[in-house]
VOBA-1610 file (N, C-alpha, C; in pm, whole numbers, padded with zeros to 5 digits, always signed):
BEGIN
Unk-05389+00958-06361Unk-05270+00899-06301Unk-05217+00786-06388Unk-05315+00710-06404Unk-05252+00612-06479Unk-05218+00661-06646Unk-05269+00768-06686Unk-05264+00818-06823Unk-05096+00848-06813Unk-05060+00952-06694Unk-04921+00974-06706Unk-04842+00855-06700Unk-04853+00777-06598Unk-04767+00662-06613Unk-04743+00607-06750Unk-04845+00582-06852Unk-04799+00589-06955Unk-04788+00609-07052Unk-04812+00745-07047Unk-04685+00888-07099Unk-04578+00826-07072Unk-04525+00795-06961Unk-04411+00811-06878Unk-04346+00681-06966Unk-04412+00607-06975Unk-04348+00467-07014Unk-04331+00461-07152Unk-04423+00534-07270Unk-04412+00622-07395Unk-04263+00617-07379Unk-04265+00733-07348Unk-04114+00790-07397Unk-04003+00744-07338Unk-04021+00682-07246Unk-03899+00606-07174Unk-03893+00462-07259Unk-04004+00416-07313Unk-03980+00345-07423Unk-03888+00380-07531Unk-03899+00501-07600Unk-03846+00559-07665Unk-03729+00667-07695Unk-03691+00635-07541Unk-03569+00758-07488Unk-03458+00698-07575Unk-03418+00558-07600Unk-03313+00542-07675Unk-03333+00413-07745Unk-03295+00403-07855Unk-03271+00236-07926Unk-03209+00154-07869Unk-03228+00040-07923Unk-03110-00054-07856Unk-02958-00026-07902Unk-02968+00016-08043Unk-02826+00029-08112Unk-02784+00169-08067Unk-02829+00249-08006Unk-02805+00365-07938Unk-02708+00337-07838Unk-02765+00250-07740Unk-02739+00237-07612Unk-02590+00167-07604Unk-02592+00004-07739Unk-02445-00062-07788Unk-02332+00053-07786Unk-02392+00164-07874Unk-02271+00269-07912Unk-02227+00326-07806Unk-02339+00365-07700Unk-02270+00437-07606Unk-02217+00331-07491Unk-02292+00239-07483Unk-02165+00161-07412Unk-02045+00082-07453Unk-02021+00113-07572Unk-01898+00050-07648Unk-01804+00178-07601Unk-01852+00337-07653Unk-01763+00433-07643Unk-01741+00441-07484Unk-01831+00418-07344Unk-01789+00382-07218Unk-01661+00305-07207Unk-01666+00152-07278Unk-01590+00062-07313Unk-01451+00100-07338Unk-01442+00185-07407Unk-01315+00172-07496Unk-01260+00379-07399Unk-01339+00412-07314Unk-01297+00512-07239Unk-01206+00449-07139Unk-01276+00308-07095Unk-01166+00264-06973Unk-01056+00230-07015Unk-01042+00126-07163Unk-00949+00104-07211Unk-00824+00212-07211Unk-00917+00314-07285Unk-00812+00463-07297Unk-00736+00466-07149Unk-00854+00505-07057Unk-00751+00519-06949Unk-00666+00440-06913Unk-00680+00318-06905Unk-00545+00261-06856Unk-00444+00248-06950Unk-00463+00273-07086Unk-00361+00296-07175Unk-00290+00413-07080Unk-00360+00531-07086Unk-00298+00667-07051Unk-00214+00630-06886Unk-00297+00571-06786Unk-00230+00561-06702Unk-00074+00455-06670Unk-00080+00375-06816Unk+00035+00258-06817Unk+00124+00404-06912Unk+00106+00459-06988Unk+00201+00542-07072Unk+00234+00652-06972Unk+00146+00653-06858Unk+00235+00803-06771Unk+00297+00723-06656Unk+00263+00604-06614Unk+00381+00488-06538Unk+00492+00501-06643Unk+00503+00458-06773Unk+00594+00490-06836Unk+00718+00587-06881Unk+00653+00700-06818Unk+00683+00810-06885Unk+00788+00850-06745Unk+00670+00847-06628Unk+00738+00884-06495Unk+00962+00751-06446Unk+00900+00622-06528Unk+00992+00537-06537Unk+01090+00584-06600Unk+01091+00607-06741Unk+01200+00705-06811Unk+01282+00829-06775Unk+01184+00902-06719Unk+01220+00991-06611Unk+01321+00952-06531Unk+01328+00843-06461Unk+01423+00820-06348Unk+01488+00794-06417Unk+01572+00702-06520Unk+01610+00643-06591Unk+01709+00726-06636Unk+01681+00800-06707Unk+01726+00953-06753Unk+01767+01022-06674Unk+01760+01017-06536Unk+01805+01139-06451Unk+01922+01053-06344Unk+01907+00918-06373Unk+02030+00814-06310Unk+02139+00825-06436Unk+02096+00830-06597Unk+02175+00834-06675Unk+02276+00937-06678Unk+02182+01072-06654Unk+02263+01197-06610Unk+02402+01209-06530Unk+02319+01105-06381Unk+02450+01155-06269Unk+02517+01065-06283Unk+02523+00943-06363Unk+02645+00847-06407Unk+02691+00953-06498Unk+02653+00970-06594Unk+02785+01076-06676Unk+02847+01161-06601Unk+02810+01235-06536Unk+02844+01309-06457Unk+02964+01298-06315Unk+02877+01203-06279Unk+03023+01116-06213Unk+03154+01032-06304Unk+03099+00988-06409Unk+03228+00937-06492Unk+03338+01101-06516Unk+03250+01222-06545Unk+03330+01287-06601Unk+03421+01378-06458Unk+03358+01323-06383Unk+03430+01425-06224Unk+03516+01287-06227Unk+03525+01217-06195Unk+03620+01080-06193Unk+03741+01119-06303Unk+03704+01129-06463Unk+03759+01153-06521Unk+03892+01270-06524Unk+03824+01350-06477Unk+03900+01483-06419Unk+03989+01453-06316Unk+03913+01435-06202Unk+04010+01441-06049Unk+04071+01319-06052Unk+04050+01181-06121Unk+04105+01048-06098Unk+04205+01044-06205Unk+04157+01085-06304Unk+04262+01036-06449Unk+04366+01179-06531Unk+04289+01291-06531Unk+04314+01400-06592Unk+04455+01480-06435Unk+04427+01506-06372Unk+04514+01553-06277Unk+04648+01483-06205Unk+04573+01341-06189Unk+04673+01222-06177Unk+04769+01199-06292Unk+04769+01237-06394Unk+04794+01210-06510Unk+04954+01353-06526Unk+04902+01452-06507Unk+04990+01540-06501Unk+05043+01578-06395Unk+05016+01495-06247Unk+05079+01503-06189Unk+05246+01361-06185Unk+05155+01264-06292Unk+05282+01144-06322Unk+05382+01198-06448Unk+05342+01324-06502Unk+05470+01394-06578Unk+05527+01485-06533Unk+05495+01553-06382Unk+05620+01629-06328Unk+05653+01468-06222Unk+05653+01403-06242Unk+05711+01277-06150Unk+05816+01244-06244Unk+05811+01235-06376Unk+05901+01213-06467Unk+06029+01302-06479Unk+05962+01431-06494Unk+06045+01555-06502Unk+06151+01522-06405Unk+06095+01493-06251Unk+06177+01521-06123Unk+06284+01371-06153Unk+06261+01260-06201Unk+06345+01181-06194Unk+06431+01240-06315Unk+06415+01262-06416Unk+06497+01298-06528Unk+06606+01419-06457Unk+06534+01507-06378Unk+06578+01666-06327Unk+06737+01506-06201Unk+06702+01447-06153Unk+06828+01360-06053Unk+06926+01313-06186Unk+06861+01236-06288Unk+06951+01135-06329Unk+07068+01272-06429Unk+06980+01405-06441Unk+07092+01470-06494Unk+07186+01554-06421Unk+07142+01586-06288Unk+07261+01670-06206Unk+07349+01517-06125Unk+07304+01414-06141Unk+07415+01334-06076Unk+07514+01277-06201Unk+07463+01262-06322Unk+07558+01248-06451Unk+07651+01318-06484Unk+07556+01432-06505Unk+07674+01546-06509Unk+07773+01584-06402Unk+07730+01541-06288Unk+07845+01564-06197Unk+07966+01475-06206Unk+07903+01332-06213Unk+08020+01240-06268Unk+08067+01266-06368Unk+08005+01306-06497Unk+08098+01290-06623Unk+08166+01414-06639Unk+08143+01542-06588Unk+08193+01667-06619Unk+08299+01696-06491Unk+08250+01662-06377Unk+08332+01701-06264Unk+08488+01676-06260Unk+08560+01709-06336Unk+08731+01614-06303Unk+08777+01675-06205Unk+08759+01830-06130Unk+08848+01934-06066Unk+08715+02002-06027Unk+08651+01981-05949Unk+08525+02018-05858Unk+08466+02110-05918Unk+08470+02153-06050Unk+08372+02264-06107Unk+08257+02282-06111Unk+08184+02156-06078Unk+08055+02166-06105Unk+08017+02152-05968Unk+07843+02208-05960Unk+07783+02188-05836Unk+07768+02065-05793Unk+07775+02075-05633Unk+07773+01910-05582Unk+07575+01886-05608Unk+07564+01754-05681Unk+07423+01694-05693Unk+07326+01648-05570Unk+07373+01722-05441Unk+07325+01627-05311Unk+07219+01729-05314Unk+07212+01883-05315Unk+07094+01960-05287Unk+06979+01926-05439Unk+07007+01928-05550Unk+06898+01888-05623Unk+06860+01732-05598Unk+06948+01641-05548Unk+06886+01527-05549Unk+06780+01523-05421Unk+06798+01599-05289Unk+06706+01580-05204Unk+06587+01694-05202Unk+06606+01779-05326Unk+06470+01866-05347Unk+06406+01810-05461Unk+06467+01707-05551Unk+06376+01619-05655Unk+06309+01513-05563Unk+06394+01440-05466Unk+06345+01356-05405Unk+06230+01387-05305Unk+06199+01485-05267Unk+06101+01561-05185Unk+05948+01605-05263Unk+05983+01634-05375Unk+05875+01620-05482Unk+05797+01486-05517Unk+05895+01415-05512Unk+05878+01292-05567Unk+05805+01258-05468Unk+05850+01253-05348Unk+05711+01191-05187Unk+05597+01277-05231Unk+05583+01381-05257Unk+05459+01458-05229Unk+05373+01438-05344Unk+05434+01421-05467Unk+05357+01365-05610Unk+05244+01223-05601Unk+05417+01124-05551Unk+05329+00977-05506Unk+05215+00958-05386Unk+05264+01043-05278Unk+05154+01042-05181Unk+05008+01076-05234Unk+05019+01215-05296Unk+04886+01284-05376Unk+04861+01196-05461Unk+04905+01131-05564Unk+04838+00978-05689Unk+04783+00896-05619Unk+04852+00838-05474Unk+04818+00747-05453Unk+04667+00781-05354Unk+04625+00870-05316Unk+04508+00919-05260Unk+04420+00903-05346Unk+04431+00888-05480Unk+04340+00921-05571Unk+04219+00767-05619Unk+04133+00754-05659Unk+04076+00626-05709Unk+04184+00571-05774Unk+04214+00434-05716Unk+04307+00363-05844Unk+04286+00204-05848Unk+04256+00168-05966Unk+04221+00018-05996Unk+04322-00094-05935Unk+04307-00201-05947Unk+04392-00294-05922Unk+04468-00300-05953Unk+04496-00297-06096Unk+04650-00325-06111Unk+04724-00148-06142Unk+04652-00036-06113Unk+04698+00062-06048Unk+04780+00047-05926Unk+04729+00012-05845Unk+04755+00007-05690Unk+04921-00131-05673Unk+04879-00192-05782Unk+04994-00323-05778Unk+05098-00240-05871Unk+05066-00189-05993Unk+05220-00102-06030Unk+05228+00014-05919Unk+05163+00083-05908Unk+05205+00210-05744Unk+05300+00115-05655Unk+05286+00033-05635Unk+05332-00063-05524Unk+05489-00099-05580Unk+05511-00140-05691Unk+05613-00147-05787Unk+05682-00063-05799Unk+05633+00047-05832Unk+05760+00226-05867Unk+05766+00222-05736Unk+05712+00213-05620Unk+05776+00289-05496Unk+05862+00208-05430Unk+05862+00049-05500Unk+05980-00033-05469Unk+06124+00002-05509Unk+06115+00057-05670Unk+06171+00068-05726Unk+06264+00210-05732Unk+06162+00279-05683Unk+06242+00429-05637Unk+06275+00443-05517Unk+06259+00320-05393Unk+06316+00327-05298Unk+06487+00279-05339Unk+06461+00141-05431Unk+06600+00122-05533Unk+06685+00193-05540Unk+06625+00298-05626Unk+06704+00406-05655Unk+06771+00506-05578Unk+06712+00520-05529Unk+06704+00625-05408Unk+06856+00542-05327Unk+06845+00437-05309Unk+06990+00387-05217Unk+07086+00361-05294Unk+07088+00321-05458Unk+07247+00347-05506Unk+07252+00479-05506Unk+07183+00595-05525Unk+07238+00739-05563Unk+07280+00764-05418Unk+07217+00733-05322Unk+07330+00734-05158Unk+07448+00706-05223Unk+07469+00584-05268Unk+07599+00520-05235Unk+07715+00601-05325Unk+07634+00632-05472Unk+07736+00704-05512Unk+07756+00854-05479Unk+07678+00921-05453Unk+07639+01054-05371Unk+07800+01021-05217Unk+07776+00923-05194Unk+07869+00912-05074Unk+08043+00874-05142Unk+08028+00820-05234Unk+08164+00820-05334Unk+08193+00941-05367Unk+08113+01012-05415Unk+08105+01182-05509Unk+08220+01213-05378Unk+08157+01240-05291Unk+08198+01317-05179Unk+08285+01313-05103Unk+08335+01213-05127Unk+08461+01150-05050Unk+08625+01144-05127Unk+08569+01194-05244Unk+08666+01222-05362Unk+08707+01144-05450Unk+08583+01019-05423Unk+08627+00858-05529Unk+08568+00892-05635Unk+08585+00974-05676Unk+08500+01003-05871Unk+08490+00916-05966Unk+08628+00804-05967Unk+08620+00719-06089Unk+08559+00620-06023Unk+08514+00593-05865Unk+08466+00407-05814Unk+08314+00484-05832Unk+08272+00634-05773Unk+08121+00696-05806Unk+08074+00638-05959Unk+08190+00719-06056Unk+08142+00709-06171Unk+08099+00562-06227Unk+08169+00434-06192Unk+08159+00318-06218Unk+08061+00267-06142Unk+07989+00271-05996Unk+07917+00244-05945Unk+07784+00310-06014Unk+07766+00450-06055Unk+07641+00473-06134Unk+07640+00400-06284Unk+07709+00385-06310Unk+07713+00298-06421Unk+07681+00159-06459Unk+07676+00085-06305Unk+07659-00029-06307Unk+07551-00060-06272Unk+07507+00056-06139Unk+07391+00004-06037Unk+07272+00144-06080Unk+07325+00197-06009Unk+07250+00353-06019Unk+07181+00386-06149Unk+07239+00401-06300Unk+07201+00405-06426Unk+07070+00334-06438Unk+07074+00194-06400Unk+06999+00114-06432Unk+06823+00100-06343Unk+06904+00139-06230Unk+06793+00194-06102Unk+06719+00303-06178Unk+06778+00369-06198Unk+06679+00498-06315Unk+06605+00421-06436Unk+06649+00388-06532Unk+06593+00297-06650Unk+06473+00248-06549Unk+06508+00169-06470Unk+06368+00048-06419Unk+06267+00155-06371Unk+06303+00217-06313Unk+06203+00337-06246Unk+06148+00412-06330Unk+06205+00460-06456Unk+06121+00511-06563Unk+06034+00420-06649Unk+06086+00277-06594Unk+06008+00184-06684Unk+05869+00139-06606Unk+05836+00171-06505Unk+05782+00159-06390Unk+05693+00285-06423Unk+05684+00394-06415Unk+05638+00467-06454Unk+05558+00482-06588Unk+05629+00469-06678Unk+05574+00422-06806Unk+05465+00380-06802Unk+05492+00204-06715Unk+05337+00190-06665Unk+05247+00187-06627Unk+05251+00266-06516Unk+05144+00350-06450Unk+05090+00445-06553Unk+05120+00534-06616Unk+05082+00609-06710Unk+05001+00534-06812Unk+05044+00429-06870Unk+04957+00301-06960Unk+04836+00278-06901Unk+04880+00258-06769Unk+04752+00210-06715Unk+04633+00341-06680Unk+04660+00468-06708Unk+04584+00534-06672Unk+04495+00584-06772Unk+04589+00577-06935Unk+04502+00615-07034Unk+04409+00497-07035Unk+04473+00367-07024Unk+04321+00275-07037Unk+04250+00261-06943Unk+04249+00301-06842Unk+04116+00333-06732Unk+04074+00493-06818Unk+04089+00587-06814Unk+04035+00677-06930Unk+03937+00643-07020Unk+03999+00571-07084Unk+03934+00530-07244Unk+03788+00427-07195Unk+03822+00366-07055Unk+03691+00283-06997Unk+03624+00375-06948Unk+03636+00476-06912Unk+03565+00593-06826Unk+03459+00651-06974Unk+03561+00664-07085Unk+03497+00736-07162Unk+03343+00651-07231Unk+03389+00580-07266Unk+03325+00404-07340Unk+03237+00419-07221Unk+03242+00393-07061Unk+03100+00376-07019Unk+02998+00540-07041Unk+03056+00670-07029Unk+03007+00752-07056Unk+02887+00788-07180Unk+02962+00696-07288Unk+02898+00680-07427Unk+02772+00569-07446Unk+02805+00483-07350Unk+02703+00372-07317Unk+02590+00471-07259Unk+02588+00570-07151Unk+02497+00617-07064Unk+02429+00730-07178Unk+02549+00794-07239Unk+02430+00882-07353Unk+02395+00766-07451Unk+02407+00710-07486Unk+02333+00622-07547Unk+02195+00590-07522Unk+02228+00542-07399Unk+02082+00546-07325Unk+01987+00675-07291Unk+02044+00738-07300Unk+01976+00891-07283Unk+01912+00923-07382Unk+01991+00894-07547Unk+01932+00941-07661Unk+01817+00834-07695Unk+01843+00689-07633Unk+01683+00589-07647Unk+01572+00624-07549Unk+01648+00720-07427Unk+01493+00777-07346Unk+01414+00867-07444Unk+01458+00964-07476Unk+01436+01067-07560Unk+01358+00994-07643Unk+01388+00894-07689Unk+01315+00856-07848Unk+01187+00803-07854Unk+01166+00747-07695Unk+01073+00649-07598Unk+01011+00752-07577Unk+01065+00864-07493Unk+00941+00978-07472Unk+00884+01049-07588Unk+00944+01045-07711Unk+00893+01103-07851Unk+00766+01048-07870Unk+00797+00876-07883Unk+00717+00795-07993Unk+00579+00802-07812Unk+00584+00805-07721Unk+00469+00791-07567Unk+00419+00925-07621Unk+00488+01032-07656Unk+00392+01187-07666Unk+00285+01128-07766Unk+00354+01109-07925Unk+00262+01080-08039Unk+00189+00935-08011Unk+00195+00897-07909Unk+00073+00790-07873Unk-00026+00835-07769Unk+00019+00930-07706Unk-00098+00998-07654Unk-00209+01132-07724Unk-00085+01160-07821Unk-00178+01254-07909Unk-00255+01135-08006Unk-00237+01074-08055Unk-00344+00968-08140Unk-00438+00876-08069Unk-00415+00902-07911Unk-00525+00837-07831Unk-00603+00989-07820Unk-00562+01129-07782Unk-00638+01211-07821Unk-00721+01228-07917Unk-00721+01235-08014Unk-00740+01234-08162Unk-00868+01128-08150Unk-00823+01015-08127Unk-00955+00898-08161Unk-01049+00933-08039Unk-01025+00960-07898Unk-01148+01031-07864Unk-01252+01085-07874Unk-01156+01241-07924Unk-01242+01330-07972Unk-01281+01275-08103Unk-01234+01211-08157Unk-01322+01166-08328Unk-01447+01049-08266Unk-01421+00958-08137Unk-01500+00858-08066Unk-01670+00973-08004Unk-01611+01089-07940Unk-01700+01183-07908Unk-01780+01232-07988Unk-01762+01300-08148Unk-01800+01353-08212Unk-01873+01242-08317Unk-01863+01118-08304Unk-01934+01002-08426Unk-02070+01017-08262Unk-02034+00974-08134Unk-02148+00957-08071Unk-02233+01081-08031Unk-02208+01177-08059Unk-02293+01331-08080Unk-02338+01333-08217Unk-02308+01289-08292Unk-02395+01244-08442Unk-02511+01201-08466Unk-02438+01088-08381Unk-02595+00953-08320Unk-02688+01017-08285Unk-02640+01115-08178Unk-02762+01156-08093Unk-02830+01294-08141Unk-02768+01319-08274Unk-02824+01453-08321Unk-02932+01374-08411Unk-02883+01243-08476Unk-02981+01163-08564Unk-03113+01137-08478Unk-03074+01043-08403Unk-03161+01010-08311Unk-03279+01123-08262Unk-03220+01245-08245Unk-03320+01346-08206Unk-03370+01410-08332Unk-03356+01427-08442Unk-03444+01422-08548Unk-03575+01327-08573Unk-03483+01240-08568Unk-03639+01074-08586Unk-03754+01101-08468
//
């Protein structure tokens, strides 16, 4: 009995060195390390992730914004143009050509341009529009209400057979009611390419950021493959040891 005991204590003396035991609890050591490396680089990784997938639906919303707010609005403020240009030429021409009633009376195109014109501004103005969107909108529809009451007045001259007080009244009042209203317009249109060009610019900011996720998840892969790597090279120096060790 007591012979085995030490037997027993023999080789349990001798089961490992001291510098055996350093190595393998250094490579223990530097296993925990690993892991919480690995577990801070897949917190990382899962972080980028969101990051990247918020970057996504901001572009994505800039470019539906872009479309339905700026791109449609946009061509719907050049048949708004068309329709004022389509008045200021059947009521001109009626004054300047009309001497002996030849020409068509301007009252049916002026109240089927003017009918466009409600349904254009109503639809723009539904749309997202910035501040000083909403303050020029506010402006043209002052301004084409303007308009809209000298072409009454001379519309009511036309018709009554005063051609030369019509013709002088668009000339004075009416003419100019058009000018301001196209000038009014003008800037609404100004103002829409540069909300555009901000739409675009934040878009470029967000891939921007998209192409530094990407680069972040590149350089996290090749830091987890070189924490691989020293493992298995950490595994294979301490299976060395212990192939030495079991020779001696």
């Amino acid at each position: 009995m007591l012979f085995g005991f030490g037997i027993f204590g023999y080789f349990a003396g001798r089961q490992s060195p001291p510098g055996f035991h350093m190595d393998f609890a250094y490579f223990f050591k530097n296993k925990i390390r690993v892991a919480l490396l690995l577990f801070c680089v897949m917190g990382c990784l899962l972080l980028i992730r969101i990051l990247e997938d918020k970057s996504v639906k901001s572009i994505n919303e800039s470019f539906v914004s872009l479309y339905k707010d700026r791109l449609v609005p946009a061509t719907d403020l050049f048949f708004v143009g068309e329709q004022l240009h389509a008045k200021e030429r059947a009521l001109s021409h009626a004054l300047l050509y009309d001497s002996q009633g030849a020409v068509a009376d301007p009252g049916p195109q002026l109240a089927r341009s003017n009918g466009i014109l409600d349904s254009l501004v109503t639809k723009y103005s539904r749309t997202y529009l910035v501040k000083t969107e909403k303050q020029q909108l506010a402006l043209f529809r002052e301004q084409l209400r303007r308009e809209r009451q000298a072409e009454t007045s001379v519309l009511a001259l036309y018709r009554s057979g005063e051609r030369r007080a019509a013709l002088q009244l668009y000339e004075a009042e009416a003419r100019e009611h058009a000018r301001q209203t196209n000038l009014h317009l003008a800037k609404l249109i100004s103002i829409q390419h540069a909300v555009a060009d901000e739409l675009l610019a934040g878009s470029d900011v967000f891939v921007s950021g998209t192409k530094l996720y990407s680069f972040v998840q590149t350089a996290l892969a090749i830091l987890i493959g070189a924490v691989i790597v020293s493992l298995l090279f950490a595994s294979k120096t301490v299976n060395v040891q212990q192939d030495k060790f079991k020779l001696n």
